[in-house]
N, C-alpha and C positions, 0 to 999 in steps of 0.2 A: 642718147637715152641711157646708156652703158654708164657713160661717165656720169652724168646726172646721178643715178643709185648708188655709183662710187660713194660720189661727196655725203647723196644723204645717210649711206650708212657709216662714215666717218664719223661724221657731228653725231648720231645718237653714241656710238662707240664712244665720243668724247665724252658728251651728257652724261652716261651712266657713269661713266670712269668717277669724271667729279662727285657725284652724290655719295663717294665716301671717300675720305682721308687719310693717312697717316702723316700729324706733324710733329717735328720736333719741336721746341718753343722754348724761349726764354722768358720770365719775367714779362707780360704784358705785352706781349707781342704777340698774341695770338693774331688781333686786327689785323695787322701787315704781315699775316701767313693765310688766314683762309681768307680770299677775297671773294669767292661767292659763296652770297650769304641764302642762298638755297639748298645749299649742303645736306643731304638728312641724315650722314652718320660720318663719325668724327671719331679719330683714336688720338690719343696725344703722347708722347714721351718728353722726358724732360720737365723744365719747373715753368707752374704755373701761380698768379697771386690773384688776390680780389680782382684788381683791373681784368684779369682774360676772364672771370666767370661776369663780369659786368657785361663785356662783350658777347657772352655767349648767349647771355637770358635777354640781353635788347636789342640783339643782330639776327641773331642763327634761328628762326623761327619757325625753320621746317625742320629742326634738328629733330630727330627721334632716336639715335643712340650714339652715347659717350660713354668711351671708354677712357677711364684716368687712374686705369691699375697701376701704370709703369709710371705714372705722373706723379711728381711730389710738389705740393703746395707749400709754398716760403712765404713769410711775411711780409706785408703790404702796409706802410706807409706814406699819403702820398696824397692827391686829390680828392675831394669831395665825391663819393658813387653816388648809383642812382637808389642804392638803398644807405642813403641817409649817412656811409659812413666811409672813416676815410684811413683806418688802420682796420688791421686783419693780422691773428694771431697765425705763426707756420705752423703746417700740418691741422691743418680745420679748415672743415667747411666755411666757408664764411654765409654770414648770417643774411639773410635773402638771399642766396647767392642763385638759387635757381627756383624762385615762387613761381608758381604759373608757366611753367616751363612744359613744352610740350613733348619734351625728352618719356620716351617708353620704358628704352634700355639705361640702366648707368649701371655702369661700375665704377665705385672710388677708389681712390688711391691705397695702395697696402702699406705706406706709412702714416696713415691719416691717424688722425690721436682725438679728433674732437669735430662734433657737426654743429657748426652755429644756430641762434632761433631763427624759427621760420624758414631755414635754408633749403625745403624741399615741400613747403606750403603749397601744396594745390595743383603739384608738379604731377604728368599724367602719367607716371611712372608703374609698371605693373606687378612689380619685383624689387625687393630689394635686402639684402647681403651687405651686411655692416662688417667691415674688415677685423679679425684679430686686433689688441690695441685701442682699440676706440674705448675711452673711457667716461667720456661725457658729452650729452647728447642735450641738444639746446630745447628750452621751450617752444611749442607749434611748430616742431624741425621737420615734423612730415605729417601735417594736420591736413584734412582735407583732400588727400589724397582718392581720390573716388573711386580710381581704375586699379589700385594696389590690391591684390590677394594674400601676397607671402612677405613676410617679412622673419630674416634670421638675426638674432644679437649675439655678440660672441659674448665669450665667459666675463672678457674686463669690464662689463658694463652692469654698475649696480643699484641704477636709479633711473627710473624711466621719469620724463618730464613732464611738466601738466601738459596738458593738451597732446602729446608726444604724435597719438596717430587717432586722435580726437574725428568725427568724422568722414571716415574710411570707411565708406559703405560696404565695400569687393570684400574687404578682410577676411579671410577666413581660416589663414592658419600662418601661425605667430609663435615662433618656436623663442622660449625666454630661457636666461641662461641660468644657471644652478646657481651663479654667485650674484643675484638679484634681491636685494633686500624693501626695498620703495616703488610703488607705483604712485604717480601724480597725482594730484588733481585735472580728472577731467579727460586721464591718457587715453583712454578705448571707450570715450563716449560716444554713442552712436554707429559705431562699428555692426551694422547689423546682417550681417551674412556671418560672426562669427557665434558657431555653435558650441564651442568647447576650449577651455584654456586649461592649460597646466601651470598652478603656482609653484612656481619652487620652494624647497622645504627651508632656504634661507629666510625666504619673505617675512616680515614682520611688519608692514605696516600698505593700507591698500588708502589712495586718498579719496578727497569728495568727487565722488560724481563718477567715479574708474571706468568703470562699466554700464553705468545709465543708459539707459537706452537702447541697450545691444538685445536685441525683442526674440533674437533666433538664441541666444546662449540659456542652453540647458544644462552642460554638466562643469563641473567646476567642484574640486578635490582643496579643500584649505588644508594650507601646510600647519601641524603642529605649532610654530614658530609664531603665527600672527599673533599682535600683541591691539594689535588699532583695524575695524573697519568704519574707513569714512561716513558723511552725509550724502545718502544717497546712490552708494558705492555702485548699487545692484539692482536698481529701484529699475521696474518697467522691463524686465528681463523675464526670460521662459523658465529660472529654477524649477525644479520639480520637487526636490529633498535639500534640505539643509543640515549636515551632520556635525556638527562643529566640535562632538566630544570631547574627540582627542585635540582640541586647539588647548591645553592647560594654562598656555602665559596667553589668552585673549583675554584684557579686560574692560575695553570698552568698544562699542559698537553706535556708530552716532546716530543723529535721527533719521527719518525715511529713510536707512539703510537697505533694505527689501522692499518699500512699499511697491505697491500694486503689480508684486511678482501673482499673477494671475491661476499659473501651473503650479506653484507652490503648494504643496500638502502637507507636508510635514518637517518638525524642528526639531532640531535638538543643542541646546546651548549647555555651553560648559562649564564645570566648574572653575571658580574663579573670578569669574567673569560679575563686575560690580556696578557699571556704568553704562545705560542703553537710553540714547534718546527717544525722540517724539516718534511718535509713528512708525517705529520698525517694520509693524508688518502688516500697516494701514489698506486697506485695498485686497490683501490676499485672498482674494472670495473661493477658494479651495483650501485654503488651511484649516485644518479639521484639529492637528495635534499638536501642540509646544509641551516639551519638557523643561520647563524652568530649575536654572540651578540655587544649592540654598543661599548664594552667596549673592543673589540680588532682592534687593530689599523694596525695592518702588518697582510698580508698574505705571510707565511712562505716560504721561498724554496722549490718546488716540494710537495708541501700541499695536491692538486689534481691534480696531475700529472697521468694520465689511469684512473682517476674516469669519470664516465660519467655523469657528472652534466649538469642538464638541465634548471634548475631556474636561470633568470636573474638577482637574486636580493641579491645576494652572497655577494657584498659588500656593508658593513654598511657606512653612511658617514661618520664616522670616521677614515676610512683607510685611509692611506700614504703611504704605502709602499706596492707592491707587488713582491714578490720576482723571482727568479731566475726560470724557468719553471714551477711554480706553477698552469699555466691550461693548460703547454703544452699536444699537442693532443686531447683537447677536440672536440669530434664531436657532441655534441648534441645543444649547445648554438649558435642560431639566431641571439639574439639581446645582447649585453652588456654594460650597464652603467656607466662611471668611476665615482669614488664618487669624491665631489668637494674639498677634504683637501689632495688629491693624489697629493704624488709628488715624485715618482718614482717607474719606471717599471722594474725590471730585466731582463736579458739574457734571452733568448728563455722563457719567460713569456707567452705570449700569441702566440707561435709558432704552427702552423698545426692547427690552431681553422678553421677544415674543415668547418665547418657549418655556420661560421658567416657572415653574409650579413649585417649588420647592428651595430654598434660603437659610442654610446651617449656619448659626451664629452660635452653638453651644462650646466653642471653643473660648469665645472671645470672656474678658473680666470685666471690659469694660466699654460704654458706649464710642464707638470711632465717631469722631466729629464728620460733618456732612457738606460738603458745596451745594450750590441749586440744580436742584431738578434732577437728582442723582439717579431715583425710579421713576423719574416722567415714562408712565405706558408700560411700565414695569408690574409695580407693585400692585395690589388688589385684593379685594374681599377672599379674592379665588387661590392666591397665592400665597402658598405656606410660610413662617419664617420663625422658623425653632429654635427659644433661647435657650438658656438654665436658668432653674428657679427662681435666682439673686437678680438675674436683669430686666427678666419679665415687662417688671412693673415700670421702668426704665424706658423700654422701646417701646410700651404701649402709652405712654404720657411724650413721647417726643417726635415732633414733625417730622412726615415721612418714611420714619421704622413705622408708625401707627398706621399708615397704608396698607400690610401687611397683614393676614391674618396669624395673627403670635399666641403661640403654643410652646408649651412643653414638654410634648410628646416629641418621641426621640426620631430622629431618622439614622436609621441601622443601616443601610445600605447592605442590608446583608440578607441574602435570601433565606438561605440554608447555611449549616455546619460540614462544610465537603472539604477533598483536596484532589488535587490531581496529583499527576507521579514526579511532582518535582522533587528531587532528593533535599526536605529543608530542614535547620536545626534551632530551637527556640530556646537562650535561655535569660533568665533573667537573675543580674547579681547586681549589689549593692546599686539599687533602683534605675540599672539600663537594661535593656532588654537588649540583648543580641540577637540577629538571626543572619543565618545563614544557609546559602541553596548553590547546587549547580546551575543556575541560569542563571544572567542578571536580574536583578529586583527594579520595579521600575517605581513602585510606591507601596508604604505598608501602612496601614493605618490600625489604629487601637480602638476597641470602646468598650464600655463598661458592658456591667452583667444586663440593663437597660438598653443598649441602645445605642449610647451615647457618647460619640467623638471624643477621645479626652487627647489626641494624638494620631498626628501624620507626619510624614517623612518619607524622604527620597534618599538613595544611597550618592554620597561624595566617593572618589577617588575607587575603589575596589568596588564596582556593580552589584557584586556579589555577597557584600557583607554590607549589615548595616546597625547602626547602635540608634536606640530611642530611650532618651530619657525619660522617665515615669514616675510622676509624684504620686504614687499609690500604695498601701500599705500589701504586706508580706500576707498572703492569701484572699487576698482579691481577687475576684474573676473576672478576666476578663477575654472579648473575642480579637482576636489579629488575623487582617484582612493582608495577605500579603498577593501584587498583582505582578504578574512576570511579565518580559519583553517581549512574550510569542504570544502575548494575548488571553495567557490562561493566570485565573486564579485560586490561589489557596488561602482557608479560612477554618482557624483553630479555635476553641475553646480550654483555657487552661486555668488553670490557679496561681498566682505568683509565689 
């Protein structure tokens, strides 16, 4: 019986010995060094090509940790693999090289220079440590990864790939390196355990789809530096604030960039900024406030379309164009302003704007052309809409302004003649007004000794100082509404 327990605690001693490795290896000879293919951890030294990572991803199937720090990868020319190919660059992963691989632990080689596509696709890896040197990283190189949490990039790496870590549910912390200028199409889509990313202040350009999907990411810092956010970049994410101020070189922002960010409240875009597709912030049903900069001219297609915007002061005067249901449904908005360079309204545009009682067109000279059904559910006996004198007769002879009940009684928005203790200074010289405060200005607007809107403006570049042009003669009276960033306002009566 003695020797009997001998033997069997021999063979498990063997058993366990084998279930790890250390091989040396040449060039494709892994096969005829590890012969059993139940191994679950494997260190290698020496050079390995395409042909050993062939063998490893269709042999070694209870592999769970490789290590190939001390391992350098040499060029492969030679037979057909089972992923499709039959050359392999030295020092790179090769591409499939371990899809679906049920490897936990890897370590790559620390001369590695490049990870091919797909080379770590769906691989149940929980970690992973991209080596110093790595300077390109292949399409879908670690897509899919389900079980993966951390991921670090060194500094030489300055372009993440579409799909890069696409579908990585575990993700949750993703350290990116300072010298990062591109994110993919598609790189961190669906990554949904990740709650916070840090862009670096290189970045300049974020692609379709980046972050789509990622339903736990709440905070996110944009670098000064971005110049492009994709279609869709953000869309379906837990944003909460959007600050974009300081982004100065951002000029376009594509469509459904934010849509249906749900936690989303508040915006603020920058100046500069020219170019915004369909739907930015379609779905936002907590977006109460966008600050638009002067330097965009159209309001998109279905922009805010289910956002609950409740600031009257959404368009800058530089708008012309608003598009195609771009506030359809809004219920929060009372009063609304049309800026005075508007000259067309789209399709169910301002459709179901349950709440509005009230339609300032005394800025505009001239009628803006209309799409269909622009106030379907809008407009009404009940609902004000205040021209000037000259167009009156104008909106009341044309389809759908005549929905409308039009007047020319002023809307002042102005309760009283008050201020608070903002420290401000008003002057006005060869016909601009200047003013200036210690707080930032968030909108000032002008009216006559009536009432009536002749001027609105937001401050470009300096918060704090702002100039408005004024076609009015030299002792006119007029009031200026000026509204600050903490929420309070001040409101003069002066003479020019």
């Amino acid at each position: 019986m003695k020797s009997l327990i001998a033997v069997l605690l021999s063979v498990m001693a063997w058993f366990n010995l084998i279930q790890a490795a250390v091989v040396v290896s040449q060039p494709g000879e892994l096969k005829n060094i590890i012969l059993d293919h139940d191994i679950s951890d494997v260190t290698v030294i020496g050079e390995i090509n395409a042909a050993d990572f062939d063998f490893i991803n269709s042999s070694l199937h209870h592999l769970e940790s490789l290590d190939l720090s001390n391992a350098t990868i040499i060029a492969y020319n030679g037979k057909t693999l089972a992923n499709g190919r039959s050359e392999s660059p030295a020092n790179t992963l090769p591409e499939f090289s371990l899809t679906g691989s049920q490897i936990k632990s890897l370590k790559l080689p620390k001369t590695l220079k490049a990870i091919g596509d797909c080379a770590l696709a769906g691989a149940c890896i929980t970690s992973l440590s991209i080596p110093d040197g790595v300077d390109s990283l292949g399409i879908n190189f670690c897509c899919d990864c389900e079980n993966l949490s951390s991921v670090s990039l060194p500094e030489s790496v300055s372009y993440i790939p579409d799909c890069a870590f696409k579908g990585c549910t575990s993700l949750c912390d993703i350290q990116l390196p300072g010298t990062l200028t591109t994110i993919g199409n598609y790189a961190f889509r669906s990554c949904k355990a990740l709650e916070t990313i840090t862009l670096p202040d290189n970045l300049s350009a974020i692609g379709n789809f980046a972050f789509n999907n990622c339903t736990a990411l709440q905070n996110t810092v944009f670098p000064p530096g971005i110049t492009f956010i994709g279609e869709e970049a953000f869309s379906f994410t837990a944003i909460q604030e959007l600050d974009l101020k300081a982004c100065s070189r951002l000029r376009s922002i594509d469509q459904w960039a934010f849509a249906h960010c749900e936690q989303l409240t508040h915006v603020t875009l920058p100046e500069g900024l020219n170019t915004m597709g369909d739907g930015i912030f379609f779905g936002c049903q907590s977006l109460h406030s966008v600050i638009m900069p002067t330097t965009v001219t159209a309001i998109a297609p279905y922009m805010l379309k289910g956002a609950a915007i409740s600031n009257d002061d959404i368009f800058n005067e530089n708008i012309t164009t608003i598009g195609d249901y771009a506030l359809f449904g809004n219920d929060r908005i009372t009063l609304l302003t049309l800026p005075s360079n508007l000259t067309f309204i789209g399709d169910k545009a301002m459709a179901n704007m349950t709440a509005l009682n009230k339609l300032d067109a005394t800025l505009l000279t001239e009628l803006p052309e209309l799409g269909n059904e622009v106030f379907s559910n809008t407009a009404g006996s009940d609902v004000l809409l205040v021209a000037s004198g000259e167009l009156a007769p104008a909106f009341r002879a044309t389809p759908q302004w005549n929905e409308f009940k039009i007047t020319t009684t002023p809307i002042t928005g102005i309760d009283d003649i008050s201020s608070d203790e903002s420290k401000i200074g008003i002057r006005y010289f060869e016909n601009i007004l200047h003013i200036t405060c210690d707080r930032e200005i968030t909108l000032a607007s002008v009216f006559n000794i009536s009432g009536v809107a002749v001027a609105r403006s937001t401050p470009a570049g300096n918060k704090c100082e702002l100039s408005i042009p004024l076609n009015l003669q030299r002792g006119s009276n007029v009031i200026i509404v000026i509204d600050i960033n903490d929420g309070s306002r001040s409101t003069f009566k002066i003479i020019l």
